[in-house]
FIDOMAR-497607 format. One line per field, with one value per atom (N, C-alpha, C): residue in three letters; x, y, z; residue number from 1. Coordinates in pm, 1 decimal, decimal comma. Atoms other than C-alpha are relative to their C-alpha. Example, Ala and Ser with C-alpha at 12.3 -4.5 7.8 and 13.67 -1.06 7.14 Angstrom:
residuo = ALA	ALA	ALA	SER	SER	SER
X = 89,0	1230,0	90,0	-82,0	1367,0	-77,0
Y = -119,0	-450,0	120,0	-119,0	-106,0	109,0
Z = 0,0	780,0	0,0	-6,0	714,0	73,0
num = 1	1	1	2	2	2
END
This chain:
residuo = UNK	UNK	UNK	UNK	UNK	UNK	UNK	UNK	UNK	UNK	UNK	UNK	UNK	UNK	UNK	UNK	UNK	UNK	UNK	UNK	UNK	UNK	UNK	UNK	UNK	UNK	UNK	UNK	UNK	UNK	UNK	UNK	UNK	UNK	UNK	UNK	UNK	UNK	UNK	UNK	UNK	UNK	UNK	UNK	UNK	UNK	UNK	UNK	UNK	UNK	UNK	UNK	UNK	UNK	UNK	UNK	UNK	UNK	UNK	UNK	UNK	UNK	UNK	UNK	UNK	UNK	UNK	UNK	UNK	UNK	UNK	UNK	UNK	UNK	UNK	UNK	UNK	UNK	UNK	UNK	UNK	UNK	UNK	UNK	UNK	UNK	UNK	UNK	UNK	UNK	UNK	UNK	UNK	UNK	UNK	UNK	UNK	UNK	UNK	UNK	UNK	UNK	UNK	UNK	UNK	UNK	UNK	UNK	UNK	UNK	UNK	UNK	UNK	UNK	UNK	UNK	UNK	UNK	UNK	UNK	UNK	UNK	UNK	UNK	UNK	UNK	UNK	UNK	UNK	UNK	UNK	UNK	UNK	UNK	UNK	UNK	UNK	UNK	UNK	UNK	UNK	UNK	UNK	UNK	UNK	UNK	UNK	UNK	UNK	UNK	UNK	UNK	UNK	UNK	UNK	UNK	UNK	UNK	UNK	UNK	UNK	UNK	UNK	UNK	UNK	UNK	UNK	UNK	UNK	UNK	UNK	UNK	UNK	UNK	UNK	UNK	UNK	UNK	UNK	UNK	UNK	UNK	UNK	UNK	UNK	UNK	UNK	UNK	UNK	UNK	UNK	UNK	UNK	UNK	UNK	UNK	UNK	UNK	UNK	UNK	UNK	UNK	UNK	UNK	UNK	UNK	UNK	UNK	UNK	UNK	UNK	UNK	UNK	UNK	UNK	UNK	UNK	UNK	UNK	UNK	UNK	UNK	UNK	UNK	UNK	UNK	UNK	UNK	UNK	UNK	UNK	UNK	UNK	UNK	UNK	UNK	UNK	UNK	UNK	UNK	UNK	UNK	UNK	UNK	UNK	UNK	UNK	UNK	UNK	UNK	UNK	UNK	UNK	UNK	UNK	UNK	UNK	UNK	UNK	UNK	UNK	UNK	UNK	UNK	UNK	UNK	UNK	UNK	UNK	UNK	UNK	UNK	UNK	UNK	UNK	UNK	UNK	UNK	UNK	UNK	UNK	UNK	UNK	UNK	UNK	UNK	UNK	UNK	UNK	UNK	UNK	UNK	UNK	UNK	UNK	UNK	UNK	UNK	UNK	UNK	UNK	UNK	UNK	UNK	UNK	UNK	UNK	UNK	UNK	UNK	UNK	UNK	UNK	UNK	UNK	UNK	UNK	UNK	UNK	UNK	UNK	UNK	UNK	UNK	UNK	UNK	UNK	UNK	UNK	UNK	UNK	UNK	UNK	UNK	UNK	UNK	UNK	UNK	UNK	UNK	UNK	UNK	UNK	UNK	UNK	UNK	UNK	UNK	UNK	UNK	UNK	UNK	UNK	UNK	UNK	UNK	UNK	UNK	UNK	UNK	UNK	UNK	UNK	UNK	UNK	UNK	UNK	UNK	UNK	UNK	UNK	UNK	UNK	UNK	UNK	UNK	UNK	UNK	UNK	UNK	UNK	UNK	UNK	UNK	UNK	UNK	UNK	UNK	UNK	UNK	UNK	UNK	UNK	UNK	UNK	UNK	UNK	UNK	UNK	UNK	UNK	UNK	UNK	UNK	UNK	UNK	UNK	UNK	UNK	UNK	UNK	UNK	UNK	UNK	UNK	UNK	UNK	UNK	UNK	UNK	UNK	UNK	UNK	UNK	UNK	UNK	UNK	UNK	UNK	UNK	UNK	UNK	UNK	UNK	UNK	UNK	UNK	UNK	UNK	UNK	UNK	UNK	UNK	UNK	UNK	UNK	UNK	UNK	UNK	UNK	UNK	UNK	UNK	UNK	UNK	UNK	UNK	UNK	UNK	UNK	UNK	UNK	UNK	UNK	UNK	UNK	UNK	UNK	UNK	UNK	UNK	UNK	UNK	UNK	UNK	UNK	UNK	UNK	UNK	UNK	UNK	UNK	UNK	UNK	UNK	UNK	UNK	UNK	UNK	UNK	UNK	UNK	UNK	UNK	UNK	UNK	UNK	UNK	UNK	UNK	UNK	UNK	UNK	UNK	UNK	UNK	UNK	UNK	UNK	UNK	UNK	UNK	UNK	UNK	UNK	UNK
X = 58,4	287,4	98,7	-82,3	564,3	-76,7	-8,8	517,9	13,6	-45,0	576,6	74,7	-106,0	876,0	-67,2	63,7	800,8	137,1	-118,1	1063,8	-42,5	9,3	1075,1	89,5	-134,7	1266,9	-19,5	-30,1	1411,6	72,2	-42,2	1589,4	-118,6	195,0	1238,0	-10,4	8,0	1166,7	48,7	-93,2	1433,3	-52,2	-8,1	1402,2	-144,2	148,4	983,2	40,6	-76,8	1181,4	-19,6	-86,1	1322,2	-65,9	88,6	1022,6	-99,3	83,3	836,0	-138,4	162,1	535,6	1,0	-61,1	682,9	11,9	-62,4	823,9	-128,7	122,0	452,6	-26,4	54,6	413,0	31,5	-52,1	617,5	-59,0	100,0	377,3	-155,2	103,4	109,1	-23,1	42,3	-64,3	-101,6	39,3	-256,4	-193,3	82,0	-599,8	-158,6	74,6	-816,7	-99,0	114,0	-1000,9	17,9	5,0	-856,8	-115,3	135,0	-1083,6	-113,5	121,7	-1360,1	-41,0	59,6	-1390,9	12,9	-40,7	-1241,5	-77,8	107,6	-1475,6	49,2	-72,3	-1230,0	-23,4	27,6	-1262,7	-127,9	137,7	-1608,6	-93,9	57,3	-1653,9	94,8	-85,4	-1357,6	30,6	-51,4	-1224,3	156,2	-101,7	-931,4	79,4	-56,5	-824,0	-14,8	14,8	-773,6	140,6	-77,7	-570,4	87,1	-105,4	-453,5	115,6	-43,4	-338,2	138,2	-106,7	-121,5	117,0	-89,6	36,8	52,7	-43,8	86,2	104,8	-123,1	273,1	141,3	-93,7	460,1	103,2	-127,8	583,6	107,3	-43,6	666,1	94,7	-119,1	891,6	-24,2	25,9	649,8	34,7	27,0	779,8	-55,2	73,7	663,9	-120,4	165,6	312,8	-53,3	80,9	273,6	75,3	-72,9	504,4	13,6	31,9	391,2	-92,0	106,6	183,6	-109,3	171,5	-141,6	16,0	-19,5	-55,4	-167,0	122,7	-383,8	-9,0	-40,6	-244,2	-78,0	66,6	-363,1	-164,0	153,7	-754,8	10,1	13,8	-695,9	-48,0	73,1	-936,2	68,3	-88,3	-688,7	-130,6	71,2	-959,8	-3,0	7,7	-799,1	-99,4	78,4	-1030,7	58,8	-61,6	-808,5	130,9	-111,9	-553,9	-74,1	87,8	-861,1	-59,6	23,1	-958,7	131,5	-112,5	-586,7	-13,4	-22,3	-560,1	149,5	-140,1	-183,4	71,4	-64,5	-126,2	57,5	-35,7	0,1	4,4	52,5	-161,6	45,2	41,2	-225,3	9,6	15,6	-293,6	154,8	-130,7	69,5	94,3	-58,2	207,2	-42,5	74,8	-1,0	24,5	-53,3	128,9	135,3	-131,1	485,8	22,1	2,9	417,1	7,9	57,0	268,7	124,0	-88,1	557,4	88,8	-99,9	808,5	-11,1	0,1	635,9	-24,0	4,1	623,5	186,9	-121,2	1011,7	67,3	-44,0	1040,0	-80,7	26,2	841,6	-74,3	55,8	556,0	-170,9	108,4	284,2	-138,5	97,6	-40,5	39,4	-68,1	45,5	-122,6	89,9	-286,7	45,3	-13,9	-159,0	117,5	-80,2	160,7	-77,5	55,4	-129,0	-73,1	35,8	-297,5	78,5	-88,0	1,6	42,1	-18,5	84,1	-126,6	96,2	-248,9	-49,2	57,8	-263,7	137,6	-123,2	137,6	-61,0	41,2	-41,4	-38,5	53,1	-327,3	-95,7	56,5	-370,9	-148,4	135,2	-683,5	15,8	-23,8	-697,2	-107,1	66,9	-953,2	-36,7	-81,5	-982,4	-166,9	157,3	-1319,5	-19,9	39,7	-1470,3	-130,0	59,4	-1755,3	-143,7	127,4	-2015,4	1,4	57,3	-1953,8	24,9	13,7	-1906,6	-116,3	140,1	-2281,3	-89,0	90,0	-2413,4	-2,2	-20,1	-2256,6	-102,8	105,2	-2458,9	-147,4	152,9	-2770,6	-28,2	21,6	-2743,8	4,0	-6,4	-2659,1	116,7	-152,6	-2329,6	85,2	-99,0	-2038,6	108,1	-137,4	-1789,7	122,4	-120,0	-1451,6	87,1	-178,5	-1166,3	88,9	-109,3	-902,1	144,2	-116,1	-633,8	196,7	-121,4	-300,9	141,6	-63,6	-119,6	171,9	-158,8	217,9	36,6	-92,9	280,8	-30,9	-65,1	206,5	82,7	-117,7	465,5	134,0	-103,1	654,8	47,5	10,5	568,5	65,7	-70,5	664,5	144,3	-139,2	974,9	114,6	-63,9	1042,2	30,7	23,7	933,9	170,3	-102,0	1210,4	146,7	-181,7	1550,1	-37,1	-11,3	1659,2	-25,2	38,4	1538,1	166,2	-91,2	1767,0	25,1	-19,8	1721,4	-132,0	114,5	1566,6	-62,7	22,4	1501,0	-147,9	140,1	1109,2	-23,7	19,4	1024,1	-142,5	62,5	739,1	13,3	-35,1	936,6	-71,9	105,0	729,4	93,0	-46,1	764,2	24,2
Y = -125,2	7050,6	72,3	-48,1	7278,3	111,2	-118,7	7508,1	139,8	-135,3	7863,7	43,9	33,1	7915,3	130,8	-53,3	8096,1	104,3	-42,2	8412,4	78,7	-94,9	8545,2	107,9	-136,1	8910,8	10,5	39,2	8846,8	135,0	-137,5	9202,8	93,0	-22,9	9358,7	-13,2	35,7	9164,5	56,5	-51,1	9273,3	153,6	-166,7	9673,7	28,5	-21,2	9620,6	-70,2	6,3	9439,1	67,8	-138,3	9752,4	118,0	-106,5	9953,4	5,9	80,8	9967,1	-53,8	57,2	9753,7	-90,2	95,0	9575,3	-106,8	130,8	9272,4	-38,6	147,9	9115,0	-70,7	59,8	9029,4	-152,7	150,5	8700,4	-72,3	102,5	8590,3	-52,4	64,0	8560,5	-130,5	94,1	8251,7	-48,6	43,0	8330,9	-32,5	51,1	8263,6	94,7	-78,9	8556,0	61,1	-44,3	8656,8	161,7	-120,5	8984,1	82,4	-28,3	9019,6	8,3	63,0	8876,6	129,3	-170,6	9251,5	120,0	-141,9	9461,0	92,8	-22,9	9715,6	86,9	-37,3	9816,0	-100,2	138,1	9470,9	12,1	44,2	9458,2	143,0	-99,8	9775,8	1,5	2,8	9702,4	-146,2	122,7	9377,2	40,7	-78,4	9632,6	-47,6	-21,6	9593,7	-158,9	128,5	9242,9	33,4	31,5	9256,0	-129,5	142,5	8915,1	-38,7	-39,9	8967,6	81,1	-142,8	9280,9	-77,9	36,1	9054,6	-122,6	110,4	8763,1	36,9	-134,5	9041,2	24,2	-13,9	9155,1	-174,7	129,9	8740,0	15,1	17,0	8722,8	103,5	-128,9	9060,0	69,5	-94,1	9237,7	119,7	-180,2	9559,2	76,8	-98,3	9664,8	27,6	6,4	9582,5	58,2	-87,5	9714,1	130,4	-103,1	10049,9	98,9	-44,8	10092,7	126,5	-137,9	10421,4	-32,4	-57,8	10256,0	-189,4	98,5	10008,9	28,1	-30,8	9903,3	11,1	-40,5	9994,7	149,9	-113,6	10343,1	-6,2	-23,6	10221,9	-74,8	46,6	10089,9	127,9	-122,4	10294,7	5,7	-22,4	10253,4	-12,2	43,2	10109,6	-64,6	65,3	9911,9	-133,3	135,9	9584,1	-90,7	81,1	9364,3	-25,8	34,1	9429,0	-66,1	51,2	9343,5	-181,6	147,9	9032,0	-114,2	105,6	8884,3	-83,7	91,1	8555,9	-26,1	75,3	8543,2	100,3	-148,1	8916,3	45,0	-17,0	8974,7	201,2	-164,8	9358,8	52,8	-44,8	9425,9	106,0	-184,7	9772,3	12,4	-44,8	9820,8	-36,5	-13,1	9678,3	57,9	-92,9	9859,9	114,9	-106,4	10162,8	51,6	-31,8	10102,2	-14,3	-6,5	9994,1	139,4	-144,3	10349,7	71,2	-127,3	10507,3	-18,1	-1,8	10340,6	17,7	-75,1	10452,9	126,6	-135,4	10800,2	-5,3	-50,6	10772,9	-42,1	85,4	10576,3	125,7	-128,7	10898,1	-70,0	69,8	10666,0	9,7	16,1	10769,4	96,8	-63,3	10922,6	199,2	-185,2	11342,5	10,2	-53,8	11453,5	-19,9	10,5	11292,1	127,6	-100,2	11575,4	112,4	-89,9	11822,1	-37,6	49,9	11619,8	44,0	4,7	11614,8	162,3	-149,1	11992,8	80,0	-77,7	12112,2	-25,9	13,0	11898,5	77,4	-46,0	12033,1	147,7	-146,4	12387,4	23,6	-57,7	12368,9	-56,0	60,4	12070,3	-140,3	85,0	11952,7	-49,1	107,9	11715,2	72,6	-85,4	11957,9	160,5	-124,9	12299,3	41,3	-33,1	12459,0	118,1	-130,5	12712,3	67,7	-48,2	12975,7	-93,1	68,0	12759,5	-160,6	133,2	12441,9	55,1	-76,8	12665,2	47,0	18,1	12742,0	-69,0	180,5	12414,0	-52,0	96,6	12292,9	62,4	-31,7	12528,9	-3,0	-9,8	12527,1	-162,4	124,4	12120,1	-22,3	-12,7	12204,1	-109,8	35,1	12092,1	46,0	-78,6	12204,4	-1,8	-81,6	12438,7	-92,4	38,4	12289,4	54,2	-2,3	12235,4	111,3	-95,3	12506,3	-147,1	103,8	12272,7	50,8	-85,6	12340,4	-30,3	36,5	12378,1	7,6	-9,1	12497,0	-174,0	83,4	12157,6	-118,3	119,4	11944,1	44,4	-48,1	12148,1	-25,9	50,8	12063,7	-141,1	154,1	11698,3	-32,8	24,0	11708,4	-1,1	-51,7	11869,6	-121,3	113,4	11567,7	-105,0	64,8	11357,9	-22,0	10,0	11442,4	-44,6	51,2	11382,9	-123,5	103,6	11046,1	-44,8	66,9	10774,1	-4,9	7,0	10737,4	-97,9	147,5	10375,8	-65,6	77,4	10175,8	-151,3	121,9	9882,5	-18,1	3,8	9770,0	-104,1	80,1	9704,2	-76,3	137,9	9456,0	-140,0	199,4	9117,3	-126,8	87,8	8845,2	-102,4	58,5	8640,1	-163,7
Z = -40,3	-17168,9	91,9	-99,7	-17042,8	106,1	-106,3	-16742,8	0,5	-14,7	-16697,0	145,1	-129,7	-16449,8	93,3	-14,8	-16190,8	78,2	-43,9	-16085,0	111,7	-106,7	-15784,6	51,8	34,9	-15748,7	129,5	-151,2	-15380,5	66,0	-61,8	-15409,5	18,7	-68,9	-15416,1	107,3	-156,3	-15158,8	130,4	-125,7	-14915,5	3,9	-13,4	-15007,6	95,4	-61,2	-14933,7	163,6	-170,1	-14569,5	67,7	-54,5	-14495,2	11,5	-49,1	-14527,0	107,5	-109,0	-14224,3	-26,6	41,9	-14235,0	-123,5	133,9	-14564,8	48,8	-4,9	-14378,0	27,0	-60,1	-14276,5	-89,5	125,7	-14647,0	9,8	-15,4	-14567,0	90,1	-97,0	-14343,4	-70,9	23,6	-14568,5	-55,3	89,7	-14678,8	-87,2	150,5	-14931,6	54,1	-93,9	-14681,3	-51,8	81,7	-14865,0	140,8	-130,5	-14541,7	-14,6	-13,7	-14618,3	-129,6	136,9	-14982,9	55,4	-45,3	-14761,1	52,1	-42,3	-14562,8	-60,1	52,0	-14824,8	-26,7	16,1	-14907,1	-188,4	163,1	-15266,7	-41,1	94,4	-15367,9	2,3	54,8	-15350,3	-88,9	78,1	-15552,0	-130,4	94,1	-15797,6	-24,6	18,6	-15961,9	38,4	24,5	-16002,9	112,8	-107,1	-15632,5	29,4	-87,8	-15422,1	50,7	-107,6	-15130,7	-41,1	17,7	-15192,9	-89,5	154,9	-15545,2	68,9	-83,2	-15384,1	78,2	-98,3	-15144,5	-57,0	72,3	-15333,2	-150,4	78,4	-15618,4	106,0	-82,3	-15331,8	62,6	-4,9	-15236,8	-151,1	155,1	-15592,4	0,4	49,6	-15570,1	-159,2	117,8	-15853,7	9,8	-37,5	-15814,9	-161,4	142,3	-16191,4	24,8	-27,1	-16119,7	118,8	-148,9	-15738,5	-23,0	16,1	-15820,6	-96,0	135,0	-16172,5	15,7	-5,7	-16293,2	44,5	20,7	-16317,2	116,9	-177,1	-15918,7	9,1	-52,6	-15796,4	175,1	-147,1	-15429,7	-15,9	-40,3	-15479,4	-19,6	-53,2	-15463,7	132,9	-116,6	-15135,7	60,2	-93,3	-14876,7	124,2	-125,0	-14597,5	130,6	-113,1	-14384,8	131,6	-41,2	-14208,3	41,1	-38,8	-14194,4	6,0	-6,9	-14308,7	106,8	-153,2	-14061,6	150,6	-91,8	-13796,5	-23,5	50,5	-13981,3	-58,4	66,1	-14089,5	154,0	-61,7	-13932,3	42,0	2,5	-13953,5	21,8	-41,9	-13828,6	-111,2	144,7	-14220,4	56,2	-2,7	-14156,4	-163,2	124,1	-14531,1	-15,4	-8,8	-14490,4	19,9	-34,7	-14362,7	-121,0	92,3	-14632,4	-173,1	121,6	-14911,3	21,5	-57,3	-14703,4	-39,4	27,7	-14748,8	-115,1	145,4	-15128,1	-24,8	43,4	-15144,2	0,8	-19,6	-14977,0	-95,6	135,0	-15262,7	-62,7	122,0	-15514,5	-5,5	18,2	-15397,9	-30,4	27,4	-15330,2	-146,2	133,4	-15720,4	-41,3	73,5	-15844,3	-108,2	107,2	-15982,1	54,9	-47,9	-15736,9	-130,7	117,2	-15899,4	25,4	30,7	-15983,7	95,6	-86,0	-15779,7	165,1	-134,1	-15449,5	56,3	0,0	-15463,5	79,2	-85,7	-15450,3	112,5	-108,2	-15177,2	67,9	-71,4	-14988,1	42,0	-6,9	-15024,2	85,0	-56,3	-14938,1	169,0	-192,2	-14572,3	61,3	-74,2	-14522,7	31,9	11,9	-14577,6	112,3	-67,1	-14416,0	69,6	-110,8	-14186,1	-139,9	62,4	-14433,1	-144,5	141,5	-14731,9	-107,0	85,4	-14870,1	22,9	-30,8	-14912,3	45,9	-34,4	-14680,1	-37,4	19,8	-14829,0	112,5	-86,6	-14655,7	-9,9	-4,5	-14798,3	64,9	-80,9	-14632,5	122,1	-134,6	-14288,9	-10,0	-15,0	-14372,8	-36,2	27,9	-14498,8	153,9	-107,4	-14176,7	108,9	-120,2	-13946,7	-65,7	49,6	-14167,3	52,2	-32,8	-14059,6	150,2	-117,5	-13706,0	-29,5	-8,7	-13732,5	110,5	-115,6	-13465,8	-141,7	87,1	-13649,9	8,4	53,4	-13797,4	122,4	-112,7	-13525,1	-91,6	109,1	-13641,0	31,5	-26,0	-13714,0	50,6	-43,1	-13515,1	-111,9	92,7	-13824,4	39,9	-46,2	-13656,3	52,1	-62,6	-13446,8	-132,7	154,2	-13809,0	-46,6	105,3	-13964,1	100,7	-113,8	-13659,4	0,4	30,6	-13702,7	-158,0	164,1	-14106,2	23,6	-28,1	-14008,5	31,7	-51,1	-13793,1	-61,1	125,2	-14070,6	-80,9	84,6	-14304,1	77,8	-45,9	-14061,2	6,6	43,6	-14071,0	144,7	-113,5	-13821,9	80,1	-102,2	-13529,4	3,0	-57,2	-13496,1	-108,7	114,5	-13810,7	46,1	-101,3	-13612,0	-31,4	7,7	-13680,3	208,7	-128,3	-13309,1	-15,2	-41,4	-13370,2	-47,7	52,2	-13470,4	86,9	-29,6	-13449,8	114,3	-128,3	-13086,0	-26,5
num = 1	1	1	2	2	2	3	3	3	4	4	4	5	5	5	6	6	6	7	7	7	8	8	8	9	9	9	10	10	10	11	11	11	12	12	12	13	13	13	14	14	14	15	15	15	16	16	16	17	17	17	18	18	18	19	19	19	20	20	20	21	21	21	22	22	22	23	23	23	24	24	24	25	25	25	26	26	26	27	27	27	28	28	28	29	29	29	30	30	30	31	31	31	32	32	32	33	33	33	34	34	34	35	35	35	36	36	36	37	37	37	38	38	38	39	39	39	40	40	40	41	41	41	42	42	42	43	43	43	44	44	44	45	45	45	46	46	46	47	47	47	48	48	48	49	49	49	50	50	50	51	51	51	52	52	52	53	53	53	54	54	54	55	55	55	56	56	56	57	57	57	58	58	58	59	59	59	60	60	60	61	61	61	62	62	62	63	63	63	64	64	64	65	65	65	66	66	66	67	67	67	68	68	68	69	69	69	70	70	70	71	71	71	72	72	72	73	73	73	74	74	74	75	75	75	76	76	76	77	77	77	78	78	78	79	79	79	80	80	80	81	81	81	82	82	82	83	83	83	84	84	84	85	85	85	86	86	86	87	87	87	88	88	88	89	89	89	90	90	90	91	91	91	92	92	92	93	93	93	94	94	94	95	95	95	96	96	96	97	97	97	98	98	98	99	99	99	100	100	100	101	101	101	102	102	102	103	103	103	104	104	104	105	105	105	106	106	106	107	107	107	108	108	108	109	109	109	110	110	110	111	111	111	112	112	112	113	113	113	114	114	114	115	115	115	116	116	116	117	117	117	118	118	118	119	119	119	120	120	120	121	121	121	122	122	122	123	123	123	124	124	124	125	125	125	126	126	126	127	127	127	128	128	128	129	129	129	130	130	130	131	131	131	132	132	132	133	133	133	134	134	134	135	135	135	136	136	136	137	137	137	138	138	138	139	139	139	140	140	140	141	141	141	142	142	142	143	143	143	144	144	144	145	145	145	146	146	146	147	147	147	148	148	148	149	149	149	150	150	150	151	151	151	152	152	152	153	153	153	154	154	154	155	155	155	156	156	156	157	157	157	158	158	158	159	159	159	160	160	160	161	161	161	162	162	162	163	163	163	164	164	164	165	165	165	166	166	166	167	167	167	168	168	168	169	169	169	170	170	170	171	171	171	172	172	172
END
């Protein structure tokens, strides 16, 4: 009964390193406590945290980077970063997955306009006059105006290159 070898793509590995929040993946062991609070896993088979990170040991980059990655149903809830036993922080590295497959040009086409519409105008959706009178017909408090100048200030900052790539939280 032969085996099935098992390959592990170690350059992967390194690039997801180098992204911040990428290197905790090597700390996991595999312990599932993070499935245990997910609240995507328990509405999808599609999604498991563990799966994700156990892809990422392995150096899957086809499968976490691919068109149809099940990184983009992650709710960015952070739980699992509250519940990892082994400080892993899951979320952080489902983060920096995300960000390589925006810079691999494999993320999903809708997030583009996501992305465009908060550079615009601060908000991830667009308010029209009727949810400004839904909201007071509920007694709501009116929508913060969002200070769109100092995010475009912040984007701005965004794009020049880090000064110092250094990940300052290496493990003690």
């Amino acid at each position: 009964m032969a085996k099935d070898k098992i390959v592990v793509n170690y350059r992967f590995r390194d690039k997801l390193n180098k992204v911040q929040g990428g290197k905790h993946h090597n700390y996991c062991y595999q312990c599932s406590a993070c499935v245990a609070i997910c609240p995507a896993a328990r509405f999808t088979d599609e999604f498991n945290p563990r799966v994700i990170l156990l892809k990422a040991l392995l150096g899957a980059e086809e499968e976490l980077l691919g068109k149809d990655s099940p990184i983009w149903l992650c709710t960015n809830c952070y739980s699992c970063y509250e519940r990892c036993p082994q400080d892993v922080r899951p979320i952080e590295v489902i983060i920096a997955l995300k960000n390589m497959a925006v810079e691999k040009g494999t993320a999903p086409e809708n997030l583009a306009k996501l992305s465009q519409n908060i550079a615009q105008t601060g908000l991830s959706v667009t308010v029209t006059s009727t949810v400004h009178r839904r909201r007071q017909e509920l007694g709501l408090p009116e929508l913060r105006t969002v200070p769109i100048e100092e995010l475009k200030e912040i984007l701005a900052d965004q794009e020049e290159p880090p000064k110092d790539n250094k990940d300052n939280d290496e493990r003690q």
